[in-house]
C-alpha positions in Angstrom: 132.8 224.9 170.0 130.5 223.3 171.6 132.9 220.8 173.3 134.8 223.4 175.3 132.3 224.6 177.1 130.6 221.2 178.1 134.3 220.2 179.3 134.5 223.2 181.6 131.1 222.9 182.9 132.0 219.4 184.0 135.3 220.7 185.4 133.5 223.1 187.5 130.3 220.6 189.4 132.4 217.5 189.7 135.6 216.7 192.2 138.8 216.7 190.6 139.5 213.3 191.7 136.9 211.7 189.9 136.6 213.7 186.4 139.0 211.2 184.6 137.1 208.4 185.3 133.9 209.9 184.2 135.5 211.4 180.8 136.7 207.2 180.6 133.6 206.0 180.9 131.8 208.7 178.5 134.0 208.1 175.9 133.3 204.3 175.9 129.9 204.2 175.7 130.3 206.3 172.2 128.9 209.7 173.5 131.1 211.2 171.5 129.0 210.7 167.8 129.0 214.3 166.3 125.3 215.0 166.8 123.0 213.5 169.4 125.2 212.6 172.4 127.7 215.0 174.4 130.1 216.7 172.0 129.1 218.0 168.4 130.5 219.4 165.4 129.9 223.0 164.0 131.5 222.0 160.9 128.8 220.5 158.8 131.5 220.4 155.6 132.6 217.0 156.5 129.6 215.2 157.0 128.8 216.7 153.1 131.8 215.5 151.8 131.5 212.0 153.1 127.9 211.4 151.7 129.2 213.1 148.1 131.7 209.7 148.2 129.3 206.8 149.0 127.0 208.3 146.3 129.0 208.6 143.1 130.2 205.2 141.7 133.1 205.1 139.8 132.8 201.9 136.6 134.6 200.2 134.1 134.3 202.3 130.5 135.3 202.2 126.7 134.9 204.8 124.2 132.8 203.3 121.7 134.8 202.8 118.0 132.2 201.2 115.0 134.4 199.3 112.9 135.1 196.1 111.2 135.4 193.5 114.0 136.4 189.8 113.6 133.8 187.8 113.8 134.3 184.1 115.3 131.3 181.6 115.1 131.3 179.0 118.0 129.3 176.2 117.1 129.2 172.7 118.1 129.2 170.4 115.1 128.7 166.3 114.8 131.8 164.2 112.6 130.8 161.9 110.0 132.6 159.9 107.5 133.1 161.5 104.6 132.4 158.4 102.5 129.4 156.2 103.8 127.9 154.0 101.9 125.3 150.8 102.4 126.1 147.6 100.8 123.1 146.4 98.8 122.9 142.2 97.6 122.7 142.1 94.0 122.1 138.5 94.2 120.1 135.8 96.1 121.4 133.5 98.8 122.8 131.9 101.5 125.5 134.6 103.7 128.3 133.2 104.8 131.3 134.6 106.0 134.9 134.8 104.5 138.1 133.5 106.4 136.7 133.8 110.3 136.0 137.4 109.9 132.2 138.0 112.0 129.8 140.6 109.9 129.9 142.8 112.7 129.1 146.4 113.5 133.0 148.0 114.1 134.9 145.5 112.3 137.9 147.2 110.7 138.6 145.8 107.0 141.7 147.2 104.5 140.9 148.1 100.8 140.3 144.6 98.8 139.4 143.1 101.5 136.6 140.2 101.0 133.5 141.7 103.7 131.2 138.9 103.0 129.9 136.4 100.3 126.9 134.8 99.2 126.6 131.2 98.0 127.2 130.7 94.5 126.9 126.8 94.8 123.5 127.0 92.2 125.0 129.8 90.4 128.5 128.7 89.7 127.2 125.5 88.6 124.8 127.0 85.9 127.4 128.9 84.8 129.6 125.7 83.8 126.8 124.0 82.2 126.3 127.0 79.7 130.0 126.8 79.1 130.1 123.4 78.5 127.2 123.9 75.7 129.0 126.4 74.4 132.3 124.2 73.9 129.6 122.1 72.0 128.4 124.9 69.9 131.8 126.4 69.1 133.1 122.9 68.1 130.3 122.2 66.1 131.2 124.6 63.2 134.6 123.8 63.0 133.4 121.4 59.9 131.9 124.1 58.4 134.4 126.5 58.8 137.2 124.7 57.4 134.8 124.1 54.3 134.2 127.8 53.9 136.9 129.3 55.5 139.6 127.1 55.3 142.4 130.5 56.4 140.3 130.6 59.4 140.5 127.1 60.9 143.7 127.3 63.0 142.2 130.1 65.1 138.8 128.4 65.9 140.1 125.3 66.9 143.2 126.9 69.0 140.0 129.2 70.4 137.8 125.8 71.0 141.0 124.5 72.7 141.2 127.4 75.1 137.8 127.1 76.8 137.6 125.2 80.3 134.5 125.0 81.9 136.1 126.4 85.4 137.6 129.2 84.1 136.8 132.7 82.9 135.8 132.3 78.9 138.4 133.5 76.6 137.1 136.5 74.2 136.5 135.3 71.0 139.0 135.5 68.0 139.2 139.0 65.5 136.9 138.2 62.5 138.3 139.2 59.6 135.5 139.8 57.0 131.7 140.3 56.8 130.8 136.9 55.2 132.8 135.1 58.8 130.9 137.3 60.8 127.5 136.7 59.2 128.6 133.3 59.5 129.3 133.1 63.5 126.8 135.2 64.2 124.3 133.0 62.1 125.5 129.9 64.5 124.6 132.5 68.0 127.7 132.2 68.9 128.1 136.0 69.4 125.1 135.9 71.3 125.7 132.7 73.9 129.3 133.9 74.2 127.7 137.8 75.9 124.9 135.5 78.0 128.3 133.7 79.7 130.2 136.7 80.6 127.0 138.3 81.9 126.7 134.9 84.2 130.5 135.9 85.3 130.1 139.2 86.2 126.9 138.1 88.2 129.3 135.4 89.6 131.5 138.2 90.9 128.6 140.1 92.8 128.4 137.2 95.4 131.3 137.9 97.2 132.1 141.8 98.0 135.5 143.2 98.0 136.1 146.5 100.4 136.5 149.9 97.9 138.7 151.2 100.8 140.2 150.9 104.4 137.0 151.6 106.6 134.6 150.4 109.4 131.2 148.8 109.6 128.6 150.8 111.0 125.5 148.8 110.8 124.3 145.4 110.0 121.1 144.2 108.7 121.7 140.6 108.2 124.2 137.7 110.0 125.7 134.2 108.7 123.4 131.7 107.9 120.4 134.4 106.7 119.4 133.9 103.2 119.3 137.2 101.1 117.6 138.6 98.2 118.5 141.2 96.1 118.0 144.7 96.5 118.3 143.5 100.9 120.8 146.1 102.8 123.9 143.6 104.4 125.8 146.4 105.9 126.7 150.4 105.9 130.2 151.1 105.8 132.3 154.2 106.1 135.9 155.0 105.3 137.9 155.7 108.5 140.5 158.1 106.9 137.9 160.9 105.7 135.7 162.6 108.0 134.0 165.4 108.1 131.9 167.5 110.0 128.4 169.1 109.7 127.8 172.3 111.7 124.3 174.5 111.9 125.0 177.9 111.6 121.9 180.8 111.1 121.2 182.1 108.1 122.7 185.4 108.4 126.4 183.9 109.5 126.1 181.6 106.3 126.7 185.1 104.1 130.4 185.5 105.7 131.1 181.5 104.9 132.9 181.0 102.1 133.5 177.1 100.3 137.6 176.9 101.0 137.5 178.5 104.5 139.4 177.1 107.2 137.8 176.0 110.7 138.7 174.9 114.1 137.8 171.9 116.4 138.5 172.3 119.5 139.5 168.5 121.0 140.5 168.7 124.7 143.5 171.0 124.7 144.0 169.8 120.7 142.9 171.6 117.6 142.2 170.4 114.6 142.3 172.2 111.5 139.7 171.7 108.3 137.9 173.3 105.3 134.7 174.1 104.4 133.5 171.9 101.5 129.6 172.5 101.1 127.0 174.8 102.2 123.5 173.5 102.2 120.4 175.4 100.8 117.8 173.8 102.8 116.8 175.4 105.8 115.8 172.9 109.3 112.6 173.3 110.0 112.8 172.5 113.9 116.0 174.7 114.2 115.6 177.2 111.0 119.1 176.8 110.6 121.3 175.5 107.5 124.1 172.7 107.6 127.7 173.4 106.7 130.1 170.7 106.0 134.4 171.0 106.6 136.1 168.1 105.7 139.1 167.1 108.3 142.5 167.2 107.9 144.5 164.2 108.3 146.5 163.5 111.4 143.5 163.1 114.0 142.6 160.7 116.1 138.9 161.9 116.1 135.8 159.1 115.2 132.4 159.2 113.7 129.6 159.9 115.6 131.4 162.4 117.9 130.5 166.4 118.5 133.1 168.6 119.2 132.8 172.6 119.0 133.8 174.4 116.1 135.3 177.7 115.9 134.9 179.7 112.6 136.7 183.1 112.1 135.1 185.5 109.7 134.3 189.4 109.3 131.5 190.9 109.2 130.2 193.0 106.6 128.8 195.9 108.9 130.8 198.0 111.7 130.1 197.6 115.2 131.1 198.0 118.7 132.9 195.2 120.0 132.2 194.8 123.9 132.4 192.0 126.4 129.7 190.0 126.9 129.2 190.9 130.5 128.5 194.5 129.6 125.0 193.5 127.9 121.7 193.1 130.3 117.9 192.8 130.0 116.4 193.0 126.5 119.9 193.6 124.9 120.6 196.6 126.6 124.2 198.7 127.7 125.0 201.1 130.3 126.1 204.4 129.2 127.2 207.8 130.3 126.1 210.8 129.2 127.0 214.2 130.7 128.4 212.6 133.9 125.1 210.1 134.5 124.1 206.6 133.9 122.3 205.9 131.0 120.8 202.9 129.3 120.7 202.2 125.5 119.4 199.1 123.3 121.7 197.5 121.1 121.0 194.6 118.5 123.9 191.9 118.4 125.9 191.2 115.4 127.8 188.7 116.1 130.3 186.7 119.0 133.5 186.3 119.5 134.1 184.0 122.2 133.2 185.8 125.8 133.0 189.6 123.6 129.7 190.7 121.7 129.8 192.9 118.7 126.9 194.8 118.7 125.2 198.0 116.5 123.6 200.8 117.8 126.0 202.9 119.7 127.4 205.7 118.0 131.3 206.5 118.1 132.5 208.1 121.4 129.4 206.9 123.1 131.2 205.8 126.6 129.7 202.2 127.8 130.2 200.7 131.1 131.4 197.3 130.5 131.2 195.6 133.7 127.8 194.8 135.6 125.7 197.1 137.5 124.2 196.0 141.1 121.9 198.0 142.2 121.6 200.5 139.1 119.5 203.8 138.8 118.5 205.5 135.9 119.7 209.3 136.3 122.7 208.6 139.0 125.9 210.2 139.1 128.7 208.3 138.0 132.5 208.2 137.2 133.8 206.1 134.0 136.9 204.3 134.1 137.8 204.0 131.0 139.8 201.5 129.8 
């Protein structure tokens, strides 16, 4: 070697004293590199070997596997009351309120509860007059009655009796035969007696009982506004049934079944509940279709809020499920084949939180599943697979 002789050659020239210092100092300044200084190698073995390392990478693998993956759709999806439904006047008037309670947006109300009414001052008084003709009417052919149907007189005048001019008005008695009824209906009482309990239903319609324990959403009028009919007072919704409407692609609609059970995902809660419609109109802005789950109870969750929505199906076709990580450019994988990197297109099936299932690859294709810095096409490489 090399070395030996350029030690003896320094042994011979230079006084003993001062070769240690001088091999000191030589071997400080980094004259000893292996090529270009002092001292070299003659075995070029090692330098080989060293470069062979730094070259061939060694990467996270699977063996691919085509089969029926789970498929979980992650959405995000907006709640909504199950039940909404806008309060419409039937009848003309004056709003006022009923015992303090403001016709607010958010006001809470319990089923039977009065919302609002209307004032019936003009009504309610018309509708007293007509019964107060009618006592006239009815007592008007009691002479006749007792004449030509003298069995029949107790009942009309125990029926005449009955009527008060501030109360509902009593049905009228069971006629017995054909002639009684020719008779009454002769006098219009049948008639008069249908016009009053029209007036009383109509009476009803100006105040408006809740259907069920709910909220108000919006209002359209306040107290004091006069309203007509067919004018929108308020939208209410009923608290206890919500439900919520999520956009999902055509092609995850065919693995969604009516009766399917979803996820919300609430913070670190989840809430449970079923799919109840599908929609068959497609968005035109999003070219997606609606789906609708209706909540389970025991939720503290509100209207108006989006929350994402986890739905677990399986797909029809096999694929390859990989982690999302593993898939670059123009949906495309690493792979190895006969020792070097490769890349192959996939198409992606479907998602499953941070894992892809994909089509494309054929079983025991090997894909690296971890990112590449730095790739080339053609290089050496090592899979670990996993």
């Amino acid at each position: 070697m090399k070395l030996g002789k350029s030690l003896k050659s320094l042994y011979k020239h230079i006084p003993h004293p001062i070769i240690i210092p001088i091999m000191y100092i030589i071997f400080q300044f980094g004259y000893f590199n292996g090529s270009d200084g002092f001292f070299t190698w003659d075995d070029q073995n090692i330098e080989e070997k060293t470069y062979e390392e730094k070259t061939k990478r060694s990467f996270d693998a699977i063996i691919a596997h085509n089969k029926i993956n789970k498929q979980i759709i992650t959405k995000t999806g907006k709640i909504s009351s199950f039940q909404e439904i806008p309060i419409i006047s039937e009848v003309q008037g004056e709003l006022i309120g009923y015992n303090n309670s403001p016709i607010k947006k958010g006001r809470k109300f319990k089923k039977g509860e009065i919302l609002f009414k209307v004032k019936n001052t003009e009504a309610l008084l018309l509708l007293e007059s007509r019964r107060s003709q009618f006592i006239n009417l009815t007592s008007s052919i009691l002479s006749d009655i007792s004449i030509d149907f003298p069995n029949e007189e107790d009942k009309w005048e125990k029926y005449v009796n009955s009527i008060e001019i501030n109360k509902m008005l009593p049905e009228l008695p069971k006629l017995t035969s054909n002639k009684e009824q020719t008779f009454i209906e002769s006098k219009s009482i049948i008639s008069q007696h249908k016009l009053i309990k029209i007036d009383e239903e109509r009476l009803k319609k100006y105040s408006f009982k809740a259907p069920f324990d709910g909220s108000i959403t919006k209002t359209y009028s306040d107290i004091g506004a006069v309203i007509t009919p067919g004018r929108s007072v308020v939208d209410i919704i009923k608290n206890e049934d919500l439900e919520i409407e999520i956009q999902v692609n055509t092609s995850e609609l065919e693995n969604i079944q009516i009766g399917d059970q979803i996820k919300l995902h609430y913070g670190t809660d989840t809430i449970l509940a079923i799919i109840v419609r599908k929609g068959n109109i497609v968005n035109r802005n999003t070219e997606n279709i609606s789906v609708f789950a209706k909540l389970n109870e025991g939720h503290n969750l509100y209207g108006g809020m989006s929350l994402t929505v986890s739905i677990d199906t399986y797909a029809e076709h096999e694929s390859v499920s990989i982690p999302e990580r593993a898939i670059f450019g123009n949906n495309e994988v690493y792979i190895v084949k006969d020792g070097k990197l490769r890349k192959k297109s996939i198409s992606k099936l479907s998602s499953n939180y941070n894992r892809i299932n994909i089509t494309g690859i054929k079983d025991s294709t090997v894909i690296i599943i971890e990112p590449i810095i730095e790739a080339e096409i053609g290089m050496e490489v090592t899979a670990d697979i996993k």
